[in-house]
C-alpha positions as CSV (number, residue, x, y, z in Angstrom):
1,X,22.1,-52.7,14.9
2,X,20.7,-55.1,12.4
3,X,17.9,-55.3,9.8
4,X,15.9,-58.1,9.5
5,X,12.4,-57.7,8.0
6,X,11.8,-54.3,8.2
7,X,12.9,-54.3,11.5
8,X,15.8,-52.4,12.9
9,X,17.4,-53.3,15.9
10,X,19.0,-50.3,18.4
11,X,20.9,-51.8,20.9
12,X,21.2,-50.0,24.4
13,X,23.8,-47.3,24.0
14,X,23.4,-44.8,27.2
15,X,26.3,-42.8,27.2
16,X,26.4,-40.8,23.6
17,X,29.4,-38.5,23.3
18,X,30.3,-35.7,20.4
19,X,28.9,-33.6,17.9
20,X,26.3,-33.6,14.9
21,X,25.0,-31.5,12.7
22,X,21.7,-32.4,11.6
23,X,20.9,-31.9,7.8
24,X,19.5,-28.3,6.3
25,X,16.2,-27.2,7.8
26,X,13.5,-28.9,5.5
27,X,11.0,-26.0,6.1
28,X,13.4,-23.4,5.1
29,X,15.0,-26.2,1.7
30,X,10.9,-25.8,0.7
31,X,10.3,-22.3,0.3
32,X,14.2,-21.4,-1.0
33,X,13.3,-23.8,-4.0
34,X,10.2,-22.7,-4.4
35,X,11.1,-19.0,-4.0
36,X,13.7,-19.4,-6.2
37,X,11.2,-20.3,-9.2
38,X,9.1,-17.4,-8.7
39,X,12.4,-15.1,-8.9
40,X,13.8,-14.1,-12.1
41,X,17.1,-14.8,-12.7
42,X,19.6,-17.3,-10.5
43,X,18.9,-18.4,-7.0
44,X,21.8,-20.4,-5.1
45,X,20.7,-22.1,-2.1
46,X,23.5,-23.8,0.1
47,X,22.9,-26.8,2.3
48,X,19.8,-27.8,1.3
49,X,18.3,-30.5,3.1
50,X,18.7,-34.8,1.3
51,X,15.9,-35.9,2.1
52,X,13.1,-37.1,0.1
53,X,10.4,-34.4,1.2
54,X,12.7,-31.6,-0.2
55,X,13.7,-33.9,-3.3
56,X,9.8,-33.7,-4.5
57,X,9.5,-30.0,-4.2
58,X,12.7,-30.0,-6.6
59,X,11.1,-31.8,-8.6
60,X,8.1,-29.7,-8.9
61,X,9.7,-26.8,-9.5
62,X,11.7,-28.6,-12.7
63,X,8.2,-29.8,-14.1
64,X,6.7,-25.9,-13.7
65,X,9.7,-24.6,-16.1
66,X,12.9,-24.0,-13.5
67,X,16.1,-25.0,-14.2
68,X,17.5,-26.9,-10.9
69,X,21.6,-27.3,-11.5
70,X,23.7,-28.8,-8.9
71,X,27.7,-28.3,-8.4
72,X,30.2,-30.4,-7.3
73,X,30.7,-28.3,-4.2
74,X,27.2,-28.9,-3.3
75,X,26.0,-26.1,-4.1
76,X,22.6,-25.4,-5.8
77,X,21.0,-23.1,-8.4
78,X,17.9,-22.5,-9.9
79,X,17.4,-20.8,-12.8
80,X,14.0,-19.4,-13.5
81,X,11.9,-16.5,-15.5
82,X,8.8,-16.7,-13.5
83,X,6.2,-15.7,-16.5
84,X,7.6,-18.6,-18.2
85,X,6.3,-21.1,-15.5
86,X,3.8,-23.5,-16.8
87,X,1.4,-26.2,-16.1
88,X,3.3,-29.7,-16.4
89,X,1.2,-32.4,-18.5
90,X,2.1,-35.1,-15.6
91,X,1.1,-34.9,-12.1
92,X,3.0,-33.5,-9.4
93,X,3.9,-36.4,-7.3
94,X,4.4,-35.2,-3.9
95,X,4.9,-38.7,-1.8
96,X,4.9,-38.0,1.9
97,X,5.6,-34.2,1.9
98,X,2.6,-32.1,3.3
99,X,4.6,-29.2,2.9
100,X,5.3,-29.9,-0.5
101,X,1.6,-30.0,-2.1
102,X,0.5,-27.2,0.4
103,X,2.9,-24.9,-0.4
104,X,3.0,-25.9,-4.5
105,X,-0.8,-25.6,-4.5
106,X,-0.6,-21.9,-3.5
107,X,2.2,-21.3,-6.1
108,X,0.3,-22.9,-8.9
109,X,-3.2,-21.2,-7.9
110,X,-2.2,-18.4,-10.1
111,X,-0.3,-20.3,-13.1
112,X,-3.0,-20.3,-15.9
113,X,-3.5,-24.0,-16.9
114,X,-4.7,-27.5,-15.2
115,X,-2.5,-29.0,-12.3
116,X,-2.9,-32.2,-10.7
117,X,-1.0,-33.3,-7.1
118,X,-1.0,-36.9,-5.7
119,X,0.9,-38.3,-3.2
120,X,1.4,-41.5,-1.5
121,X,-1.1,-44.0,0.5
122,X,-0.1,-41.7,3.9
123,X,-0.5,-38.4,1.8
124,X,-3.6,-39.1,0.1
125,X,-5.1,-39.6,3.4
126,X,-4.3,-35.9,4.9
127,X,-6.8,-33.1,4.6
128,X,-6.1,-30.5,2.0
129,X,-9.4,-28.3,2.3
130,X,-7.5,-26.0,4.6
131,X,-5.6,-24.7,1.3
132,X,-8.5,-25.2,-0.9
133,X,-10.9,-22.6,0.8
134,X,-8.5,-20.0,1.2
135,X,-7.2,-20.4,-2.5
136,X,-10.6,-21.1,-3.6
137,X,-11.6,-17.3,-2.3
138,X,-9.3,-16.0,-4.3
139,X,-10.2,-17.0,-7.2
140,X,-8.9,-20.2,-7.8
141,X,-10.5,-23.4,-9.0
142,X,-9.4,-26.1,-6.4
143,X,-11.2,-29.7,-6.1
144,X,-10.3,-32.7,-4.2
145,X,-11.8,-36.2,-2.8
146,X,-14.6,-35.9,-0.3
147,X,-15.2,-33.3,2.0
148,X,-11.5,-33.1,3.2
149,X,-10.4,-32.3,-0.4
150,X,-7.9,-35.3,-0.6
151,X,-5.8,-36.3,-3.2
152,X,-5.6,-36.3,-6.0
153,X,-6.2,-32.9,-5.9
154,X,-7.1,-30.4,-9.0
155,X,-6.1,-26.7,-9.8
156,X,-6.9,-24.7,-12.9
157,X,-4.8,-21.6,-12.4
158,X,-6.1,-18.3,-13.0
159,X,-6.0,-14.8,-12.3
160,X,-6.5,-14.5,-8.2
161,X,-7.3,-11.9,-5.7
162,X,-6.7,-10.3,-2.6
163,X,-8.3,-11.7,0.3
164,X,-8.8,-11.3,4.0
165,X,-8.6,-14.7,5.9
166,X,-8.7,-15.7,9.6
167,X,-6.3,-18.8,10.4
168,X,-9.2,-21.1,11.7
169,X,-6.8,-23.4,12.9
170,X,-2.7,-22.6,13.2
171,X,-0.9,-23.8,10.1
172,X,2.2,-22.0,9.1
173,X,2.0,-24.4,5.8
174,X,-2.0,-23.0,5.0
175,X,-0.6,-19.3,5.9
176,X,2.3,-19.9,3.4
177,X,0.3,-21.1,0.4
178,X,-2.0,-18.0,0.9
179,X,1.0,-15.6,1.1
180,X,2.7,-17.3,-2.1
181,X,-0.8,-17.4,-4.1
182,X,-0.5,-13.5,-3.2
183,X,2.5,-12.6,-5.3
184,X,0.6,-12.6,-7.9
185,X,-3.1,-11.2,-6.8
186,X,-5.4,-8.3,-7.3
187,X,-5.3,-6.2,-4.7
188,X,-3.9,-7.0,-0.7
189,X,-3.9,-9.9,1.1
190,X,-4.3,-10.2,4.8
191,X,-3.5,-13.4,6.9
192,X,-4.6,-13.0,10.6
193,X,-3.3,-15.4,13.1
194,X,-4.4,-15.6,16.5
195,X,-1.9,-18.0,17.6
196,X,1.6,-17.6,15.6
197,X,3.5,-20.0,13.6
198,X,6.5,-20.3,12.1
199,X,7.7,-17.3,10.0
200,X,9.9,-18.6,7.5
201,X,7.8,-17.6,4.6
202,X,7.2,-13.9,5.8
203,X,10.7,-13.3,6.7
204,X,12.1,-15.2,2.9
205,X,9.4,-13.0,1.2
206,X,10.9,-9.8,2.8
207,X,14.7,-10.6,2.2
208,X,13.5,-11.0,-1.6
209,X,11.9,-8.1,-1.8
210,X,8.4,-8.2,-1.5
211,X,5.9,-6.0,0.0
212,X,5.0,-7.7,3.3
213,X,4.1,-6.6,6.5
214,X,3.8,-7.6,9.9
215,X,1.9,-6.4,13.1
216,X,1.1,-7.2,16.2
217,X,-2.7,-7.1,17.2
218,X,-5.5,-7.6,19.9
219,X,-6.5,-10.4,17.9
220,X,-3.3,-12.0,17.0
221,X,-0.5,-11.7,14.2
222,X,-1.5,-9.5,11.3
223,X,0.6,-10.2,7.5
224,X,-0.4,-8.2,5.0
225,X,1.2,-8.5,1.4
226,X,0.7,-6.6,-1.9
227,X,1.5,-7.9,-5.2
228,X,5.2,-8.4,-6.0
229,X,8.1,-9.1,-7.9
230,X,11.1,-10.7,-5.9
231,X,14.7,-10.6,-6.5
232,X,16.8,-13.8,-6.8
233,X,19.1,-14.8,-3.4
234,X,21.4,-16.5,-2.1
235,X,19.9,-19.2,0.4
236,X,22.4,-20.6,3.2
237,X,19.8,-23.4,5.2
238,X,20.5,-23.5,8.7
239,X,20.4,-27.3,10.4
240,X,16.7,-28.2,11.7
241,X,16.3,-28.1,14.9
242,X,13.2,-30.3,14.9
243,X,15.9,-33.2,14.0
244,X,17.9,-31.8,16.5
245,X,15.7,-32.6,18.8
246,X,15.9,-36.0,18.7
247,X,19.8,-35.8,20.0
248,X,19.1,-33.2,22.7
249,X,16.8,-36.0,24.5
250,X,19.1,-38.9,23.9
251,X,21.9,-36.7,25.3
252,X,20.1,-35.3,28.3
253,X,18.4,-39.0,29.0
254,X,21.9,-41.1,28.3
255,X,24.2,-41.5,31.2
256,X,27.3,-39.5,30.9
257,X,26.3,-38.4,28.0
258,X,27.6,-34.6,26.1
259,X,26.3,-33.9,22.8
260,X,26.1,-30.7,21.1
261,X,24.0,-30.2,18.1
262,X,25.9,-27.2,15.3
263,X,24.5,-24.7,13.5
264,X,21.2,-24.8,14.1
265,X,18.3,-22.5,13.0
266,X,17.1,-20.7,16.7
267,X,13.7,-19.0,15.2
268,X,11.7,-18.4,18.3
269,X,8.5,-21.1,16.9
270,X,11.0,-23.8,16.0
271,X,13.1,-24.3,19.4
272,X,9.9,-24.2,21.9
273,X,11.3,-27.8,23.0
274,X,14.4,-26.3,24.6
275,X,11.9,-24.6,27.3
276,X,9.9,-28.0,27.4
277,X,13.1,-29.8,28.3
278,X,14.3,-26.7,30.7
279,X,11.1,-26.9,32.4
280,X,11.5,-30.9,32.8
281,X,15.1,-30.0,34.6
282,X,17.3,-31.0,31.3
283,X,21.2,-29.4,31.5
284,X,21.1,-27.5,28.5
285,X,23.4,-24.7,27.2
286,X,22.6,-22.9,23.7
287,X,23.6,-20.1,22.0
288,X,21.9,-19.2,18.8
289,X,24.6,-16.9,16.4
290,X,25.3,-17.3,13.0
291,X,27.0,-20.5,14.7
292,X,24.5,-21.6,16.9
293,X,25.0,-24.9,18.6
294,X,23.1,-26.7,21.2
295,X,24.7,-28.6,23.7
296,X,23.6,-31.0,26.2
297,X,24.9,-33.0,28.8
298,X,23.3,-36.0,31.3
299,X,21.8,-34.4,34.2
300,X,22.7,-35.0,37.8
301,X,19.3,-35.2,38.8
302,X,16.1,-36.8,37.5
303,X,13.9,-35.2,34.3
304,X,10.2,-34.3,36.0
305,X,6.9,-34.2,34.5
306,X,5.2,-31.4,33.1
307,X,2.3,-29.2,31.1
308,X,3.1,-28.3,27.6
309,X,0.8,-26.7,25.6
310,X,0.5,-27.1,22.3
311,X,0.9,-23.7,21.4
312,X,4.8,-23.9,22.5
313,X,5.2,-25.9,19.8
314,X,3.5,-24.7,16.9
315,X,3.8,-27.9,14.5
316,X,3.9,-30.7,17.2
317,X,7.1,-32.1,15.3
318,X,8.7,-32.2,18.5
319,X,6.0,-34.4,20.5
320,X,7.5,-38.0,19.9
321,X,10.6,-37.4,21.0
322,X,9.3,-35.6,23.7
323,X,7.4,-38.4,24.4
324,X,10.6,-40.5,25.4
325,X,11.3,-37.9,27.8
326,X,8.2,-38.0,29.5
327,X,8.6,-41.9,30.1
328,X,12.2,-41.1,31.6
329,X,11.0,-38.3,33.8
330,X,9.6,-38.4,37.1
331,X,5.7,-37.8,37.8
332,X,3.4,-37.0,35.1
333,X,3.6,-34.9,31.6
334,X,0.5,-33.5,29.6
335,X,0.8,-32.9,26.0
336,X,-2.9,-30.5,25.7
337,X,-4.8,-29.2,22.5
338,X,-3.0,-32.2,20.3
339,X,-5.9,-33.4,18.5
340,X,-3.8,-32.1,15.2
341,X,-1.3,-35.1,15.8
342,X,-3.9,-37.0,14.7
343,X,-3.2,-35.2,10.8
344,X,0.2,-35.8,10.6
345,X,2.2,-38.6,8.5
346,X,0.4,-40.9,11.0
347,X,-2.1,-40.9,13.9
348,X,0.6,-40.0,15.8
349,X,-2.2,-39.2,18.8
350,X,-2.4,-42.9,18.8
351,X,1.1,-43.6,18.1
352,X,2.6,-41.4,20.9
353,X,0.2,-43.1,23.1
354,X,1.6,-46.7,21.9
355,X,5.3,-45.7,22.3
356,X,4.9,-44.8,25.7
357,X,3.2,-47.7,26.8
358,X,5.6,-50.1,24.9
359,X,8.4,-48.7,26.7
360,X,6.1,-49.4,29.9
361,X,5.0,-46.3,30.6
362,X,1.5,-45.4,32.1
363,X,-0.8,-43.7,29.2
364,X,-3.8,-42.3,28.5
365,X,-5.9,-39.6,26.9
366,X,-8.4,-37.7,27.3
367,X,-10.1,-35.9,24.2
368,X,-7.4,-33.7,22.3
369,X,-4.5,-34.4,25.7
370,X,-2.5,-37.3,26.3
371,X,-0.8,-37.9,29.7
372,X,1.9,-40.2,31.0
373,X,3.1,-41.1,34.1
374,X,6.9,-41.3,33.9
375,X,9.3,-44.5,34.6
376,X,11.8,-42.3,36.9
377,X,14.7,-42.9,34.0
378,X,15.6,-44.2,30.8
379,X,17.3,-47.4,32.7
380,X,13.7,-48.7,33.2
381,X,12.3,-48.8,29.7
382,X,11.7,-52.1,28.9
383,X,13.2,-53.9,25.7
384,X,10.5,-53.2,22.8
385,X,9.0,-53.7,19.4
386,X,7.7,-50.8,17.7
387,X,6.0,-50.0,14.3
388,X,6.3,-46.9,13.1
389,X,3.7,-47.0,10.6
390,X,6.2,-45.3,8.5
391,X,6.2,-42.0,10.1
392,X,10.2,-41.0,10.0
393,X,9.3,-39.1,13.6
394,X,8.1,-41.7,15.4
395,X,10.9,-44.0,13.9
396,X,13.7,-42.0,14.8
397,X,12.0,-41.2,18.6
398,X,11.5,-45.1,19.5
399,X,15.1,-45.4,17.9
400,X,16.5,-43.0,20.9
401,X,14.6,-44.3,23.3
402,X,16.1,-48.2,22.7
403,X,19.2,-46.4,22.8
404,X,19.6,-44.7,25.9
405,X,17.4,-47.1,27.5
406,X,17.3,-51.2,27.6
407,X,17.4,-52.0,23.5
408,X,14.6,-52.4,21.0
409,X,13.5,-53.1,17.6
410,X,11.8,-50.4,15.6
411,X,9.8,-50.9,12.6
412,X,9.5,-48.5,9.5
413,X,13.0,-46.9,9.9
414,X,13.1,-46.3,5.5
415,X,10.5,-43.7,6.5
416,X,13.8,-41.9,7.4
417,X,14.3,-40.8,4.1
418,X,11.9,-38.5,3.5
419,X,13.5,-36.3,6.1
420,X,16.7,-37.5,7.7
421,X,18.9,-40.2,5.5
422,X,21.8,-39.7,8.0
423,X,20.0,-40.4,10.9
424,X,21.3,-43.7,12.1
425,X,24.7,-43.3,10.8
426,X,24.8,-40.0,13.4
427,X,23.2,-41.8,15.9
428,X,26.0,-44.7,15.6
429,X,28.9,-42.5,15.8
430,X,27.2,-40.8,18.8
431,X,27.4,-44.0,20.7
């Protein structure tokens, strides 16, 4: 590999041999910080993820009134009274993180005083009115750009209440700013989600002791949560398995290739690309203990096409590097319902589509689906250029796919930062 304006250059690897451990789940690194300042006394939080995302969120908390101290072992603490918190007199930058501002702005909704969030060029161009209305109903004053409530976005804290709210769309981030804005509210707050996402925030809230519930209904999953005071833990992040996923398709599509992926987290809505890739015809073995590892080796026979819904994969993280699979497999592969690609870091509707057509794939859409017709194996990709428009997902999935298949240079690979800073030092010592 070498850099040369901007552009990274993979050369073809195929067979990819040992083990990684991908850094600490980002999701779960979000809500132990910010969990940790809404708990009185000392939370310590081991292996919390490097990248950049979970660096702003850090540094949010600090400018509300934590105290974030860091060992020489690595490990973390933050200190915190939670009636002490405050409005900061400077903006919260959040850069690229969408999980950052969502989740801050349902902590802050309740913390008398005037908050401001910005973010970077990519940020400031995702919707926030998802958060907005739901925070806005309970009581909060929320304000942002245009009809989409972009950034900068406004808050003046005050007293909330309890509110009933219907996920209009899935969004475990939306759900979590609603549950965290509830700590503190008048009364009970219900969340009602017809189709399920990730439960990181409900299951942190109820190992910290709040008063949260959760049910199974006609109409979907029911959350319920009264107001309460939480009790300080001790957080031990799991590796993500969304950044897993990126080494369980290169070693599946490499030849002769074994790689297992360690300790990673296996919550049911963060590992529905394992039954993806099983339904494709991957060779995959997994065991998910308290030291779950993934492992994966080339398969004797070819990947095939298939149907995925978007509802097995709740956040869509997973679609670009399923997206290399599908060019490697044989027949055609439907990605349906992914219109919300299109309100990620990037278009990545439009960039999924351009990926698998620069690797010489048949591709196409049609409204919220996109199809491709596969190239029978990672052998016929063809040597590429790719610009990642800075999205660190769709760097690190067109960096696989020039490494198991014939080479290619990928554009935007600093993106990495935000989420994976290790990322091409693993993938070297894979290959």
């Amino acid at each position: 590999m070498s850099t040369s304006d901007e552009f990274v250059r993979f050369e073809p690897a195929r067979s990819l041999q040992g083990s990684v451990q991908t850094p600490g789940d980002k999701s779960i690194s979000h809500r132990a910080l910010l969990l940790g300042a809404l708990s009185p006394g000392v939370t310590t939080i081991e292996g919390l993820s490097s990248g950049d995302d979970v660096g702003r969120t850090r540094r949010i908390i600090e400018q509300l009134g934590a105290v974030v101290l860091e060992g020489a072992d690595g490990l973390l603490s933050v200190s915190s009274s939670p009636d002490s918190l405050h409005a900061s007199s400077d903006s919260f930058d959040c850069g690229n993180s969408g999980t950052t501002i969502r989740l801050a702005m349902g902590v802050v909704a309740g913390i008398v005083g005037h908050h401001v969030f910005i973010g970077d060029e990519s940020l400031s161009a995702r919707p926030m009115d998802r958060v907005a209305d739901p925070l806005r109903q309970m009581g909060s004053s929320v304000s942002g750009s245009g009809k989409r409530e972009t950034c900068p976005i406004t808050i003046d804290g005050q007293d909330l209440k309890g509110i009933s709210y219907t996920m209009p769309v899935p969004s475990a981030q939306v759900k979590s700013a609603i549950l965290l804005a509830a700590l503190n509210a008048d009364g009970p707050t219900v969340v009602l989600e017809p189709t399920p996402t990730r439960t990181h925030t409900e299951e942190m809230l109820k190992r910290s002791g709040a008063k949260i519930s959760i049910e199974t209904t006609t109409q979907g999953k029911k959350v319920t949560m009264l107001p309460s005071n939480l009790e300080a833990q001790h957080w031990r992040i799991p590796a993500d398995p969304s950044n897993a996923a990126f080494f369980v398709v290169a070693g599946q599509l490499g030849e002769h290739s074994s790689v297992a992926c360690e300790g990673i987290y296996g919550g049911a809505e963060r590992i529905g690309f394992v039954s993806v890739l099983d339904r494709m015809g991957a060779n995959l073995e997994c065991s998910f203990d308290s030291d779950a590892t993934m492992t994966v080796v080339s398969s004797s026979h070819q990947l095939h096409g298939t149907d995925i819904a978007a509802s097995e994969i709740p956040s869509l993280d997973e679609i670009p590097i399923l997206t290399v699979a599908a060019c490697a497999a044989t027949g055609k592969t439907h990605f349906f319902d992914a219109g919300e690609l299109r309100l990620k870091e990037s278009d990545r509707f439009e960039a999924c589509l351009s990926l698998a057509r620069s690797l010489g794939a048949t591709a196409w859409s049609e409204g919220s689906t996109i199809g491709i017709e596969g190239l029978t194996g990672a052998e016929n990709f063809l040597d590429f250029e790719f610009d990642a428009k800075g999205d660190h997902r769709l760097a690190m999935a067109a960096a696989i796919a020039a490494s198991v298949g014939n080479g290619g240079s990928v554009k935007g690979m600093s993106s990495i930062s935000t989420n994976y800073p290790t990322f091409i030092t693993h993938l070297s010592r894979l290959a």
